[in-house]
C-alpha positions, 0 to 999 in steps of 0.5 A: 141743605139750605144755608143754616147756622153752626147751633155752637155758634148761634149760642156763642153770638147769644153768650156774647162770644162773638162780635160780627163787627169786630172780631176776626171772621173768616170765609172758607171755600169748602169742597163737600166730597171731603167735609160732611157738615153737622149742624148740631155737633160741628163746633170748631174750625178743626171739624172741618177736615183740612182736604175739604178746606179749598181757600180761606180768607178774611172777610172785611166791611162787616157791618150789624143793623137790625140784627142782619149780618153784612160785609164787602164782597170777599176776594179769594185770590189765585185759588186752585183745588177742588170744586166748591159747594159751600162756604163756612163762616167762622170767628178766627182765634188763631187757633183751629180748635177754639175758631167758632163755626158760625154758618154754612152758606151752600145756596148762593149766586155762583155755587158750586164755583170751580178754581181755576187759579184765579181769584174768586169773588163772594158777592155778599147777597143784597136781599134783605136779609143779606149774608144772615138775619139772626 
């Protein structure tokens, strides 16, 4: 599966329910053997099973310009868990059943990546169209 926005989430940046600049938005590195992604029906957070969650961190540095979506690189620190194919991108509300599922990043530098206790870097795609174009 290519990189792809969350349809509930798409429709929440079209609302206004999400700011990329200034709300909260986390990064989840997810093992696909335990999280089958559904484009169209996955809304929250809370559909993406708990044992497909390997690490999750905030992301930071956001900026929107043209409608492209960047960030600094984000570091997942001492991660341990199973191999990681994919990271999902979400609004954090606080609570896993109101977080907004905003994109599924699987082709990217570096995926799959495989824990090994150690810090885990997402270096952000310098392309033009960087982390995603809306």
């Amino acid at each position: 599966m290519a990189n792809q926005f969350y349809d509930y989430g798409r429709n929440e940046f079209l609302l206004g329910n999400i700011d990329w600049v200034d709300d909260t938005i986390n990064a989840v590195l997810v093992d696909t053997a335990d999280y089958t992604v559904d484009i169209a029906s996955d809304m929250f957070l809370s559909g993406v099973d708990a044992a497909g969650r390997v690490a999750t961190q905030a992301i930071s540095g956001q900026t929107g310009t043209s409608g492209i979506a960047d960030a600094g690189d984000t570091i997942f620190s001492s991660v341990t868990g199973d191999t990681c194919e994919a990271v999902v991108l979400y609004k954090d509300t606080g609570n896993e059943d109101t977080s907004p599922l905003i994109a599924y990043i699987d082709s990217g530098t570096n995926l799959p990546v495989t824990p090994n206790s150690g810090n885990i870097t997402i270096q952000w795609a310098s392309t033009i169209n960087k982390i995603f174009k809306l």
